[in-house]
C-alpha positions as CSV (number, residue, x, y, z in Angstrom):
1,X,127.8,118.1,72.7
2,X,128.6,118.1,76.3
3,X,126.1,118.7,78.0
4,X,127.5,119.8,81.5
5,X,129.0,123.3,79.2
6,X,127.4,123.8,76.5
7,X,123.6,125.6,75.6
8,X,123.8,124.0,72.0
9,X,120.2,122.7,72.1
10,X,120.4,121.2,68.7
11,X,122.2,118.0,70.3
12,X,121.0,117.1,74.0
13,X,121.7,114.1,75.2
14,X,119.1,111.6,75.5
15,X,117.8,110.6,72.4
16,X,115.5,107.6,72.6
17,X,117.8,104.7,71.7
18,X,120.5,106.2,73.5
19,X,118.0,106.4,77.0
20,X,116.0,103.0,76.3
21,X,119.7,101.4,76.2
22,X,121.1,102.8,78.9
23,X,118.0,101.4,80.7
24,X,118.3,98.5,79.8
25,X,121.8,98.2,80.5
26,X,121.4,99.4,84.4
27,X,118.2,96.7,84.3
28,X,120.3,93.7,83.5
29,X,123.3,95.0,85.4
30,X,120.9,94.6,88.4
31,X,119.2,91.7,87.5
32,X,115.7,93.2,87.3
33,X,112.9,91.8,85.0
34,X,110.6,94.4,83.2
35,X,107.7,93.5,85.3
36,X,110.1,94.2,88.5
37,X,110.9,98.1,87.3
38,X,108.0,98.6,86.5
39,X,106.3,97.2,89.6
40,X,108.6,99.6,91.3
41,X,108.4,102.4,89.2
42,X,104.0,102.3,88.8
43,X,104.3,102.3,85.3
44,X,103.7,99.4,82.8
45,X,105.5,97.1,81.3
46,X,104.6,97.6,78.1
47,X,105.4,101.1,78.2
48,X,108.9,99.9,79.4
49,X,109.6,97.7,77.1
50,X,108.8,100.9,74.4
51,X,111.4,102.9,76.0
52,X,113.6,100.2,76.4
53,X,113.5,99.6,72.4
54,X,113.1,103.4,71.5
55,X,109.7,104.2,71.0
56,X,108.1,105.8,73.4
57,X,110.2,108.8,75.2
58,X,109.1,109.1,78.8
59,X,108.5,112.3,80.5
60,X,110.7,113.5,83.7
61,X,108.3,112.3,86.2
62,X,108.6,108.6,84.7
63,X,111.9,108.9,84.0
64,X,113.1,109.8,87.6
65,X,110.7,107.0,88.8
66,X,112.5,104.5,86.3
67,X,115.9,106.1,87.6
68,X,114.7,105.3,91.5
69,X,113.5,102.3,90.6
70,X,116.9,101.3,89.1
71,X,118.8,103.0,92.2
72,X,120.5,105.6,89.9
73,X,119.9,109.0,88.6
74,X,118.9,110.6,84.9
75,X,122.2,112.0,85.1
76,X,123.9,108.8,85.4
77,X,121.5,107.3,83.0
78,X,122.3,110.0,80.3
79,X,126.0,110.2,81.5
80,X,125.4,113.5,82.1
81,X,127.5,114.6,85.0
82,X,125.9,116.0,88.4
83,X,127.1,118.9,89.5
84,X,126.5,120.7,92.4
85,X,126.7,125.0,92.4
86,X,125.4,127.3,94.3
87,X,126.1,129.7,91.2
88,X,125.2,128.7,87.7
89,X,126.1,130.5,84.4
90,X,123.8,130.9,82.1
91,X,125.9,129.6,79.5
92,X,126.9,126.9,81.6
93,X,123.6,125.0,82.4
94,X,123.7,121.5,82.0
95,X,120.7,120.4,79.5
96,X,119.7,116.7,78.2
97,X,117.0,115.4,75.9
98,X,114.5,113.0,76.6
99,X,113.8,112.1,72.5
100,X,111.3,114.2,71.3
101,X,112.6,116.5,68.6
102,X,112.3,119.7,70.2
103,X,111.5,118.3,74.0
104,X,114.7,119.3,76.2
105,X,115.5,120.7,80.0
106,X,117.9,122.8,80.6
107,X,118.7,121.9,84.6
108,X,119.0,125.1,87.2
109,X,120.2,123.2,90.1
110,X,120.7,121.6,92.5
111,X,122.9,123.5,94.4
112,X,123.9,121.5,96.8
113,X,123.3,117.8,98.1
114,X,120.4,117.0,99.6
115,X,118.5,120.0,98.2
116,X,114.4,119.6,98.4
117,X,113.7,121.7,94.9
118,X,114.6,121.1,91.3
119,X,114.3,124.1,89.2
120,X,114.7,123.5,85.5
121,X,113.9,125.1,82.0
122,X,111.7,123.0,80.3
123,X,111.2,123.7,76.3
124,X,108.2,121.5,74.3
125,X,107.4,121.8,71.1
126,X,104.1,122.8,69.5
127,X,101.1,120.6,70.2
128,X,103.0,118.6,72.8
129,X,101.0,116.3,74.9
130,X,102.6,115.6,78.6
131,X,101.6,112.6,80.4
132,X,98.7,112.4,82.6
133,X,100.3,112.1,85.9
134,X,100.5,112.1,89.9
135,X,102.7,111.4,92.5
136,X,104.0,113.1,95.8
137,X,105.0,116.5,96.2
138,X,104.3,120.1,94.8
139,X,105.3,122.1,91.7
140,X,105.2,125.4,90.5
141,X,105.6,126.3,87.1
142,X,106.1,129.9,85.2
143,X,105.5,130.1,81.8
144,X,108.1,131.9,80.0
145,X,107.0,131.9,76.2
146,X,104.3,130.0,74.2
147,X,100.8,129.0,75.7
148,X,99.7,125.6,77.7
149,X,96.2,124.3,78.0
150,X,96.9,123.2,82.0
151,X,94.9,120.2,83.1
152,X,94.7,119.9,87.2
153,X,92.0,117.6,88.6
154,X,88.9,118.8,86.8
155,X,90.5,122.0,86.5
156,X,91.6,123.6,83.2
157,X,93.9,126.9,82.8
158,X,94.8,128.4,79.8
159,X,98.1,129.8,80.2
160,X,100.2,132.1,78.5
161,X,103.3,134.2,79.3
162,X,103.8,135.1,82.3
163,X,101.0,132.9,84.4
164,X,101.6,130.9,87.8
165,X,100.4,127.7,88.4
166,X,101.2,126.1,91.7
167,X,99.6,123.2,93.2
168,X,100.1,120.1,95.1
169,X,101.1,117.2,92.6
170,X,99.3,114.2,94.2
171,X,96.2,115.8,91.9
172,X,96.4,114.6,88.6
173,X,97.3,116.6,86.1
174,X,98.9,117.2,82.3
175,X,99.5,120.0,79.8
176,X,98.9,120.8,76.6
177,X,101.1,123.4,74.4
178,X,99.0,125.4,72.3
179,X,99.1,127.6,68.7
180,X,102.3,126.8,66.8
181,X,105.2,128.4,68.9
182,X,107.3,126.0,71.7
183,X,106.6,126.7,75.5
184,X,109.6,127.6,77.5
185,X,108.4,126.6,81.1
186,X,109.9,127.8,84.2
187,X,109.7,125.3,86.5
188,X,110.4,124.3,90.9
189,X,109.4,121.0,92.0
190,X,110.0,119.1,95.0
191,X,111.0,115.3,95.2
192,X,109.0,112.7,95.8
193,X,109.7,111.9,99.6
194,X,109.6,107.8,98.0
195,X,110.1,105.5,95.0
196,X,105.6,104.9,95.4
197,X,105.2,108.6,95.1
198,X,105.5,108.4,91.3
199,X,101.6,107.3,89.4
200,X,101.7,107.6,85.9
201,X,98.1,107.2,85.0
């Protein structure tokens, strides 16, 4: 599939091999030791190492932080190319994969260089788990279809279509999809204003 124009979300890029090799390729390219990235990136190096071999799929938060810690981008990592358009199709969004059956992002931006939010699609599969997380910024999510069991601070929301959550990121927080139908997940996050803003915890 390519992924830059075409909605065929049978075959997203990113499967796990395909992403824990392209890791590792940009790793050695740059000389970097596991414990390096993921000194860089707060994560572990055994959960590294998974991705690296295929086993584990991270999610988008960890991935960008592997990506910045590597001094690249997802797109370059999946060979997906960036593009930048004010105006998006919406049969031409780019989407990827980050290995779970049924896990994939269709992107909504950027539109331009430099922007500060990253809208995206996000579609999870039921009984999805996403990883318990922190790091720098804000995000605002809209659920579209299916329902989430949202987990922020000490906080719990049970969402369903059409519900806002909107919070400031450096609390930690995860989701959970609930009943047996995939969320569709509308959401805008900012970046992370550093590479230490990411905490996978």
């Amino acid at each position: 599939m390519n992924a830059a124009n075409s909605r065929d979300k049978s075959k997203p890029k990113g499967t796990p091999t395909e992403l824990g090799q392209a890791i590792r390729r940009r790793r050695k390219a740059m000389g970097l030791t596991l414990d390096k990235v993921a000194q860089t990136s707060d994560l572990t190096t055994g959960f590294l190492s998974q991705v690296e071999r295929g086993l584990s799929s991270p999610s988008l938060t960890s991935l960008m932080a592997i990506a910045a810690a590597l001094q690249t981008s997802i797109e370059k990592l999946l060979s997906v190319p960036e593009v930048f358009s004010e105006y998006v199709a919406k049969d031409n969004r780019q989407t990827y994969s980050l290995g779970m059956r049924g896990r994939f992002y269709e992107k909504l931006g950027p539109g331009f260089t430099g922007a500060l939010f990253n809208p995206q699609i996000v579609h999870r599969p039921p009984g999805h788990v996403s990883e318990k997380m922190r790091h720098e910024g804000e995000a605002f999510c809209y659920l579209i279809s299916g329902r989430l069991e949202y987990h922020l601070g000490d906080k719990v929301f049970i969402m369903s279509p059409g519900d806002v959550v909107h919070h400031d990121t450096s609390t930690r927080h995860f989701s959970v999809v609930l009943g047996d139908v995939e969320a569709v997940e509308l959401w805008v996050t900012t970046s992370p204003i550093n590479d230490s803003g990411f905490v996978a915890s």
